[in-house]
N, C-alpha and C positions, 0 to 999 in steps of 0.2 A: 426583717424589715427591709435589706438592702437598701433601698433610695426613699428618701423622702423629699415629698414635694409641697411647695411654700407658693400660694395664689397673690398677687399683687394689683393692682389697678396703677396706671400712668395717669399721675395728675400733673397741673399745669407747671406747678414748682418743679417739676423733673424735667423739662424740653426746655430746647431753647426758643429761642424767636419763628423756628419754622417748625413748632409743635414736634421735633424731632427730641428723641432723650439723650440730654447729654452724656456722653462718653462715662464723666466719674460717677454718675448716678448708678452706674452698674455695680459698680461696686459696693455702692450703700444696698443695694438690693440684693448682692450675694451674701454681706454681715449677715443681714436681716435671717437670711434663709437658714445660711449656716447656725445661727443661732436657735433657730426653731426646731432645727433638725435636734442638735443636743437637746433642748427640751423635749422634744415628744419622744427620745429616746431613755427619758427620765434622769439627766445628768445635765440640768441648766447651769448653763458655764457662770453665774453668781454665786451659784452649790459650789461650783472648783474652786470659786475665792473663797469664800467662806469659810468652806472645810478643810482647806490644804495649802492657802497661803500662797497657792498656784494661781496659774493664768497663762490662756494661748495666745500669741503674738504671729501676724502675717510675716514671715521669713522671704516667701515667695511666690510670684504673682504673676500670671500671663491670663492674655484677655487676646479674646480674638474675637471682631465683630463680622457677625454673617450680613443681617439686616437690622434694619431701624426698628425700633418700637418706636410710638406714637402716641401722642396725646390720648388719653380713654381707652389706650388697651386693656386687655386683661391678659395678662403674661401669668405665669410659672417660673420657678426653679427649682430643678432638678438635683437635688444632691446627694453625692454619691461618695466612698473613701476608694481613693486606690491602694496608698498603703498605709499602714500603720506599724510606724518604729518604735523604738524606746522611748524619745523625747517630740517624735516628730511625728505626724502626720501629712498625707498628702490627697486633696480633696479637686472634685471634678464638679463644676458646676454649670447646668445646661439649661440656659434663658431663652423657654418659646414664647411664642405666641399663636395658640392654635395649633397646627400644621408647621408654622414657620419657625426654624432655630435665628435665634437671633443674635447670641452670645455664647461662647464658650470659655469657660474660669478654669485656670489650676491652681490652685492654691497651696500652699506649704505653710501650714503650722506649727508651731513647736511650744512646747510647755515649756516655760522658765517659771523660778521664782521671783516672784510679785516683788519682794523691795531688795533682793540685789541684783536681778535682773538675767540671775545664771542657768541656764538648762536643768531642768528635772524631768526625771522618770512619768510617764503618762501612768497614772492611778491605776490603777486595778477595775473600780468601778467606770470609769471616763474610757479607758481602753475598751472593755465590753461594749461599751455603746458604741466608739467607733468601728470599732467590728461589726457590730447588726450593720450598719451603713455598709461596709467593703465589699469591692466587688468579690474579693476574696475568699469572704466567708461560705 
């Protein structure tokens, strides 16, 4: 699989006053992705609650903007794993539009358990999937 990519349209709710997208919307658009990603790699991160009392939490985050997306675009993201540890992961996320890179995400995940809140081992099955993703693999 290596990367998978997640299509979006910019509606009005996501810009500001000058049809420009704000800043933290990029964020909800890489959840989004990352989220899809786990799903179409057949491990939707609800299955990790569900079945293991687990859940991944953002540890660590850089955003770097190229250019603007814009009112009625139609954007992409691109996600990819760079590594994958024991309890952590670390993921690369690249928001075009077209030709145009607009954003770039790194992100750092980490499994902990859901009600004390403490670092766990990435699953067996959840690990697999984040591999098909790696550039690694």
């Amino acid at each position: 699989m290596k990367a998978h990519k997640t299509g979006f349209r910019v509606y009005y709710e996501d810009t500001d006053a000058g049809g420009i997208v704000y800043h933290a919307r990029y964020l909800a658009f890489a959840e989004r992705a990352r989220t899809e990603a786990l799903r179409m790699a057949g491990t939707p991160v609800s299955a990790l609650q569900e079945e293991t009392g687990l859940v991944f939490v953002v540890t660590k985050l850089g955003i770097e903007y190229h250019q603007p997306l814009r009112l009625d675009d139609w954007a992409e993201i691109t996600t990819t794993i760079d590594t994958v540890g024991a309890a952590r992961c670390q993921l690369r996320q690249i928001v075009t539009c077209g030709d145009m890179r607009a954003a770039t995400l790194t992100v750092e995940l980490a499994c902990i358990m859901q009600n004390s809140g403490r670092p766990a081992r990435i699953p067996p099955r959840w690990r697999a999937s984040l591999q098909a993703l790696s550039n690694q693999s």
